[in-house]
KELOLO-865528 format. One record per residue (C-alpha): residue number from 0; x, y, z. Coordinates in Angstrom, 3 decimals, always signed. Each point is the difference from the previous one (the first is absolute). Last residue first. Example, Ala and Ser with C-alpha at 12.3 -4.5 7.8 and 13.67 -1.06 7.14 Angstrom:
residues 2
<node><n>1</n><u>+13.670</u><v>-1.060</v><w>+7.140</w></node>
<node><n>0</n><u>-1.370</u><v>-3.440</v><w>+0.660</w></node>
//
This chain:
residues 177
<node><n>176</n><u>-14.450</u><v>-2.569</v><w>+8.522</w></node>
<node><n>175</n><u>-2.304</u><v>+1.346</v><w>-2.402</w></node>
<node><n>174</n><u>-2.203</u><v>+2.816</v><w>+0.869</w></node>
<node><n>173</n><u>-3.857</u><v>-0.033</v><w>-0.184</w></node>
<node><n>172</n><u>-2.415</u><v>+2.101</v><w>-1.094</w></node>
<node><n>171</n><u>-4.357</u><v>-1.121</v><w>+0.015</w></node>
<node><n>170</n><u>-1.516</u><v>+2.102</v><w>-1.970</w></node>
<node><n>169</n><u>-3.714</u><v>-0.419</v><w>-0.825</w></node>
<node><n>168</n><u>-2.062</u><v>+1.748</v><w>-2.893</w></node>
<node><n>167</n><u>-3.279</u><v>+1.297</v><w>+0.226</w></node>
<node><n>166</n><u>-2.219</u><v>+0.161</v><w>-3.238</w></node>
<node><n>165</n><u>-0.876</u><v>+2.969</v><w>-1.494</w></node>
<node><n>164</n><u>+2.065</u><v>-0.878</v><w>-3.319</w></node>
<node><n>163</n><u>+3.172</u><v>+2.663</v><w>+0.467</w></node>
<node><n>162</n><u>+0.210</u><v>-2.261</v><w>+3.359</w></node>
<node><n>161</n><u>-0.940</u><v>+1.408</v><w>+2.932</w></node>
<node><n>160</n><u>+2.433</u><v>-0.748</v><w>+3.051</w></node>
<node><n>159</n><u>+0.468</u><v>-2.126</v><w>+2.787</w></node>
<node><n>158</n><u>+3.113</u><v>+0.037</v><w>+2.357</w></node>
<node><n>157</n><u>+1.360</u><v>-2.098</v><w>+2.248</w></node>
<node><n>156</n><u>+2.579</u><v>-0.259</v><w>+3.050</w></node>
<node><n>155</n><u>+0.384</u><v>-3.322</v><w>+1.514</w></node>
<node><n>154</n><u>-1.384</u><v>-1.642</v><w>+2.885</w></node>
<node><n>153</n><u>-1.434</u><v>-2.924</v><w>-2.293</w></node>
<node><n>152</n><u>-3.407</u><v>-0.877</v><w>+0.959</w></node>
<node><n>151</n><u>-0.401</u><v>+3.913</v><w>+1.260</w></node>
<node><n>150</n><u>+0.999</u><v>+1.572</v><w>-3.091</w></node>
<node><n>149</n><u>+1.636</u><v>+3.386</v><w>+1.232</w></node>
<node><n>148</n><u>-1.096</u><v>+2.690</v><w>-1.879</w></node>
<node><n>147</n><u>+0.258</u><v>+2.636</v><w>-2.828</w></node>
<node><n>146</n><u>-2.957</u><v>+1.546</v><w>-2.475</w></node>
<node><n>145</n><u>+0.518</u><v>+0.449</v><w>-3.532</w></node>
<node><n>144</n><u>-1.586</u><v>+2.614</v><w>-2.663</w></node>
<node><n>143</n><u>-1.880</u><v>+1.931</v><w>+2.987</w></node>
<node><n>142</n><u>-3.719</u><v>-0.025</v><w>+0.345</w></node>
<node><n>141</n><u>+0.373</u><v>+0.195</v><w>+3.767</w></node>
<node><n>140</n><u>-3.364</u><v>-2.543</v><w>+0.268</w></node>
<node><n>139</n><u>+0.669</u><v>-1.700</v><w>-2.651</w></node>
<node><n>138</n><u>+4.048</u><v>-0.857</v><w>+0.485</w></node>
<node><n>137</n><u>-2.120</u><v>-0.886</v><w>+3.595</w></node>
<node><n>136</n><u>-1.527</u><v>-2.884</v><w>-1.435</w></node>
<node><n>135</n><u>+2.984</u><v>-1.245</v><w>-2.481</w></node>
<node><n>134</n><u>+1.643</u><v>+0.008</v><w>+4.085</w></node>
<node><n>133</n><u>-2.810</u><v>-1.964</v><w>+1.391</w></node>
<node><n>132</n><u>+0.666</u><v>-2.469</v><w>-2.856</w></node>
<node><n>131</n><u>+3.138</u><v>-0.403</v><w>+0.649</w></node>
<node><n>130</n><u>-0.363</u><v>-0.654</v><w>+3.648</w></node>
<node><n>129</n><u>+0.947</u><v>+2.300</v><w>+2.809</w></node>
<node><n>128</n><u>+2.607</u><v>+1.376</v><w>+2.442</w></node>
<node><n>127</n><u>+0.259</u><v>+3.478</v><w>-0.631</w></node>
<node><n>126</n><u>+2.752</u><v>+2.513</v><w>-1.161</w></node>
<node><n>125</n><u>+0.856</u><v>+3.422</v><w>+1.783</w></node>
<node><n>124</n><u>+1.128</u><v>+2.958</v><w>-1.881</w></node>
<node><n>123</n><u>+2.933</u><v>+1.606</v><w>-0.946</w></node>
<node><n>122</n><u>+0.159</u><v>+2.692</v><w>-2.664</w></node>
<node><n>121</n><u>+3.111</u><v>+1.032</v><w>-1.943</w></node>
<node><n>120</n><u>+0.108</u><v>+2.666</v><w>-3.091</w></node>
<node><n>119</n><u>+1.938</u><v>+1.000</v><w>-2.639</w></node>
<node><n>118</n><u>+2.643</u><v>-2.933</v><w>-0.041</w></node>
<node><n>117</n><u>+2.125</u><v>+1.065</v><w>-3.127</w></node>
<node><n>116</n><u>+0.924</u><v>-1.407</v><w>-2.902</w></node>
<node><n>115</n><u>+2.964</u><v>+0.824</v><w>-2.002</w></node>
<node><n>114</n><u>-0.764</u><v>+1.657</v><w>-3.234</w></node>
<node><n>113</n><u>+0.450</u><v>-1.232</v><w>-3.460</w></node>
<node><n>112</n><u>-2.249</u><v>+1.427</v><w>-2.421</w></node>
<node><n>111</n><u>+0.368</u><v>-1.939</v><w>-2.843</w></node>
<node><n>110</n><u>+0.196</u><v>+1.190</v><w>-3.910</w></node>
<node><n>109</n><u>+0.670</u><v>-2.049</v><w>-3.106</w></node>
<node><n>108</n><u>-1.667</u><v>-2.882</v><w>+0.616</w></node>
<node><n>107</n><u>+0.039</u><v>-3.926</v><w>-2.123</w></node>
<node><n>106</n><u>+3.809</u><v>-0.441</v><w>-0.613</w></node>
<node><n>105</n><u>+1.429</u><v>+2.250</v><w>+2.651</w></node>
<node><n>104</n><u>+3.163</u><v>+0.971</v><w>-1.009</w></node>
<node><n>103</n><u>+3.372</u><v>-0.188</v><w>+2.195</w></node>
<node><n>102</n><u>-0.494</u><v>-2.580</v><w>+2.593</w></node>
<node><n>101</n><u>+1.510</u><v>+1.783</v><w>+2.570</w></node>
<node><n>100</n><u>-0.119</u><v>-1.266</v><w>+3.374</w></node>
<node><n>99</n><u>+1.416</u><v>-3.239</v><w>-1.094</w></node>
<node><n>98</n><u>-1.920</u><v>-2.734</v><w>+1.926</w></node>
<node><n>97</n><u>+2.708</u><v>-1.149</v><w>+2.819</w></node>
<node><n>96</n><u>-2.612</u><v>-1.481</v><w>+2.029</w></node>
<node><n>95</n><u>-1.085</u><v>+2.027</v><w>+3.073</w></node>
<node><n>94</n><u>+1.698</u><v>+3.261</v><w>-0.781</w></node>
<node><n>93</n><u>-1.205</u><v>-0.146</v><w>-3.565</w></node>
<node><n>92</n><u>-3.113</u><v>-1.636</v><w>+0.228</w></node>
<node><n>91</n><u>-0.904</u><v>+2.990</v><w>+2.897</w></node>
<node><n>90</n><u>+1.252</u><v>+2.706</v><w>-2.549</w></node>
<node><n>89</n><u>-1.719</u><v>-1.960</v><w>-2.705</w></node>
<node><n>88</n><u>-3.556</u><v>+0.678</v><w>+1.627</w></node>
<node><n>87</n><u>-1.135</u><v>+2.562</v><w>-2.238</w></node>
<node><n>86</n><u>+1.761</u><v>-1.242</v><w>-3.376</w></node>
<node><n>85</n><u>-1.950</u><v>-3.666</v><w>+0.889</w></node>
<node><n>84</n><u>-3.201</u><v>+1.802</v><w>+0.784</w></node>
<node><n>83</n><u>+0.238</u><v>+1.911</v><w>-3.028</w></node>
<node><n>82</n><u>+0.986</u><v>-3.439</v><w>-1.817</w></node>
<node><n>81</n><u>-3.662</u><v>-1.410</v><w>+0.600</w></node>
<node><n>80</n><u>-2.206</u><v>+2.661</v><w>-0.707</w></node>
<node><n>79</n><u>+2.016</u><v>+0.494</v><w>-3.433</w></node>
<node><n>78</n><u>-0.131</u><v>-3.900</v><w>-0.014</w></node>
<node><n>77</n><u>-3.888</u><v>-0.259</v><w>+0.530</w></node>
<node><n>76</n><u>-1.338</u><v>+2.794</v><w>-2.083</w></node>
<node><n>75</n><u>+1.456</u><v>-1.017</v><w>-3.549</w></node>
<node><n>74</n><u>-0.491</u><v>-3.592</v><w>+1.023</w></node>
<node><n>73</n><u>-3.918</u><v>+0.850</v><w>+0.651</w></node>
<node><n>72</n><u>-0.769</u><v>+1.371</v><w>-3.569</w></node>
<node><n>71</n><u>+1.466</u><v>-3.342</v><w>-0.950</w></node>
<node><n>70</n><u>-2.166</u><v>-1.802</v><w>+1.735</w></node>
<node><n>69</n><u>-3.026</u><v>+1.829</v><w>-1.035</w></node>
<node><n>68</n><u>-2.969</u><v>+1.696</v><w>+1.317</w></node>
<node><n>67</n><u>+1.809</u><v>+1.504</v><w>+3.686</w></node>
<node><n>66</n><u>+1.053</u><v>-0.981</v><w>+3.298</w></node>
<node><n>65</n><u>+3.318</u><v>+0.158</v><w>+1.712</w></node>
<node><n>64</n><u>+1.886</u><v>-1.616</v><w>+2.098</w></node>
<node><n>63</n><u>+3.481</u><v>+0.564</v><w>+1.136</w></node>
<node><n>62</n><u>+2.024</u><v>-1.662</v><w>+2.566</w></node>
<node><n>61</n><u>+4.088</u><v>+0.149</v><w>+1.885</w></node>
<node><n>60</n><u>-0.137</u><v>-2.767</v><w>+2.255</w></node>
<node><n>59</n><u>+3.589</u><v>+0.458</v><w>+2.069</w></node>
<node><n>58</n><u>+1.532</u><v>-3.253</v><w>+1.727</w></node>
<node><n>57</n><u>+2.783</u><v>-0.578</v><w>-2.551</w></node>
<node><n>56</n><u>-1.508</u><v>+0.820</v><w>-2.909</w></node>
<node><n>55</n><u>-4.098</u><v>-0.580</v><w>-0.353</w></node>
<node><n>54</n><u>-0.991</u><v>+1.471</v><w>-2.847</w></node>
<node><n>53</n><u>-4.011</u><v>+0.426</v><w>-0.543</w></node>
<node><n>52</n><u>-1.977</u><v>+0.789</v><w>-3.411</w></node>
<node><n>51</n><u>-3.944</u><v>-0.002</v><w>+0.328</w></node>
<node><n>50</n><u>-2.155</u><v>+0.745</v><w>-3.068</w></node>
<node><n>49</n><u>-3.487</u><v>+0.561</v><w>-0.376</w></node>
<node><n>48</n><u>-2.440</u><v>-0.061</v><w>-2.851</w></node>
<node><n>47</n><u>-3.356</u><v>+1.694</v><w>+0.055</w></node>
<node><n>46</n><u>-3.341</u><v>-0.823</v><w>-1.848</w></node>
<node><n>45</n><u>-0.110</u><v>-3.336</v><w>+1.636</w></node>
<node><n>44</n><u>+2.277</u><v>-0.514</v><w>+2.643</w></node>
<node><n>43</n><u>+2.907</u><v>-1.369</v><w>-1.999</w></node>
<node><n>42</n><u>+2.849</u><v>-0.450</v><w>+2.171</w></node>
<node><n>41</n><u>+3.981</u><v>-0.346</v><w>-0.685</w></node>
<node><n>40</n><u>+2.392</u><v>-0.278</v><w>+3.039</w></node>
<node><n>39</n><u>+3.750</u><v>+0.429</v><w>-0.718</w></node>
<node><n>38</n><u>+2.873</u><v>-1.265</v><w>+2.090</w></node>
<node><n>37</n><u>+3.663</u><v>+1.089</v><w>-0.351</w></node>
<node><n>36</n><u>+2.177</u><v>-2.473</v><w>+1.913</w></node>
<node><n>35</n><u>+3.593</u><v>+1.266</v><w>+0.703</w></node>
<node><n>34</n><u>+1.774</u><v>-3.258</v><w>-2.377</w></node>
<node><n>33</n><u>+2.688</u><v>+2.579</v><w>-1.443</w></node>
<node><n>32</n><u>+1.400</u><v>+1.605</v><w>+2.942</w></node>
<node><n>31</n><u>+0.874</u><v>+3.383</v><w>-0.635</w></node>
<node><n>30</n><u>-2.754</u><v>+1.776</v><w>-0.127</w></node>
<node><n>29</n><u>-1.140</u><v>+3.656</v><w>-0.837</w></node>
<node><n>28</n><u>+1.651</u><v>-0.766</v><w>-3.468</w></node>
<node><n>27</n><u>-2.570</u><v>-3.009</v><w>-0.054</w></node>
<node><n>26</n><u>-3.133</u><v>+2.423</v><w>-0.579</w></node>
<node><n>25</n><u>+0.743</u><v>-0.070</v><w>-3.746</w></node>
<node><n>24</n><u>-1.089</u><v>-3.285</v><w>-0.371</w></node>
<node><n>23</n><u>-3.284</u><v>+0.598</v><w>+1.644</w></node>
<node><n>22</n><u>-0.407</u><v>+1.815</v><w>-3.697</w></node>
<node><n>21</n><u>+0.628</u><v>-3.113</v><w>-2.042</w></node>
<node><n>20</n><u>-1.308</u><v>-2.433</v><w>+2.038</w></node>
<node><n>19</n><u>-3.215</u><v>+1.665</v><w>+0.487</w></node>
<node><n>18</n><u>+0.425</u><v>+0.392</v><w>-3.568</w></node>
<node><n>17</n><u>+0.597</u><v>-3.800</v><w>-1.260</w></node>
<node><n>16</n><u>-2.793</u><v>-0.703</v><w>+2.458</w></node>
<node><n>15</n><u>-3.013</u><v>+2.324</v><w>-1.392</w></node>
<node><n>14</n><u>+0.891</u><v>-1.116</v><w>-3.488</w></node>
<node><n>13</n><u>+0.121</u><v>-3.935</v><w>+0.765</w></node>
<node><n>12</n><u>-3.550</u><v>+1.148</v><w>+1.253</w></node>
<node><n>11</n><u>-0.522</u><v>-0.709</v><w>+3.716</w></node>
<node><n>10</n><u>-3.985</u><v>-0.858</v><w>+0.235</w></node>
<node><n>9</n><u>-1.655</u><v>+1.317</v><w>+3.188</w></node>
<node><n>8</n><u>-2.487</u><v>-1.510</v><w>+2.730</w></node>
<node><n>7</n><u>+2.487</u><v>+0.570</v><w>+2.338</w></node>
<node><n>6</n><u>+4.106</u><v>+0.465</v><w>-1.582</w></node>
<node><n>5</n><u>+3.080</u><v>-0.913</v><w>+1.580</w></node>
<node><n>4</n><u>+3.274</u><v>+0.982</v><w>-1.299</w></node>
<node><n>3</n><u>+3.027</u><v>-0.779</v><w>+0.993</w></node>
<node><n>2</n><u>+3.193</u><v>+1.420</v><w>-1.204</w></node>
<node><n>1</n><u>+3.535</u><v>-0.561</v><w>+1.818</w></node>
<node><n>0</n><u>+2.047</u><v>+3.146</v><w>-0.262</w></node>
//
């Protein structure tokens, strides 16, 4: 994997690095290409630390982040976090990729409950014609986590959402051609 870390308003010990690298390292079984980018976020925000690890291979973004005191507290919660989704969505990296199914041991979990996922419920419903901001308006009013609609500057379908923060968050998907 190809290592890059980014930190925000943090200082990257040579200590910090060598075991990012170290542990990140043992990740690369679930890959078999050698440069799949493995990015990792480091934050201070204040009395709390965060870390963000994402792996982007081959059109999949497979992301942890967790918050904690320390850094290093965080890597022990990050990759375990981080490798359960890669163990729960192997079947899919398998058939899509040719990921080995199997990987034999888990280096960071011991147990994962793998079952398939399942629709449970499906509700249609009508979407508006509005601005953004009249949509973060009515994500108010229905006091629902995101709220769906059709931006009216740019006919496409939008959603905002709360952020973990309180602010509201925009999200604007595309598709490459």
């Amino acid at each position: 994997m190809k290592l890059e870390i980014v930190s925000k308003n943090y200082r990257v010990s040579d200590r910090l690095e060598q075991i990012l690298a170290g542990k990140t390292k043992r990740l690369d079984k679930y890959f078999p290409d050698a440069d799949t980018p493995c990015k990792i976020v480091l934050t201070d925000m204040g009395r709390q630390c965060k870390m963000e690890i994402s792996i982007n291979f081959r059109g999949n973004h497979i992301r942890s982040e967790v918050t904690g005191d320390t850094m290093y507290y965080n890597i022990d919660q990050a990759l375990p976090k981080l490798e359960r989704q890669l163990v729960k969505h192997r079947e899919k990296l398998s058939q899509s990729y040719k990921i080995p199914a199997t990987p034999g041991e888990y280096e960071f979990v011991s147990d994962v409950d793998v079952t398939p996922l399942t629709i449970a419920k499906t509700k249609r419903f009508e979407v508006e014609r509005m601005s953004a901001i009249e949509a973060a308006e009515n994500l108010e009013l229905v006091d629902h986590d995101f709220y769906l609609f059709v931006n009216e500057e740019t006919g496409n379908v939008e959603a905002v959402y709360r952020r973990k923060d309180g602010s509201i968050g925009l999200l604007q998907p595309y598709a490459e051609h």
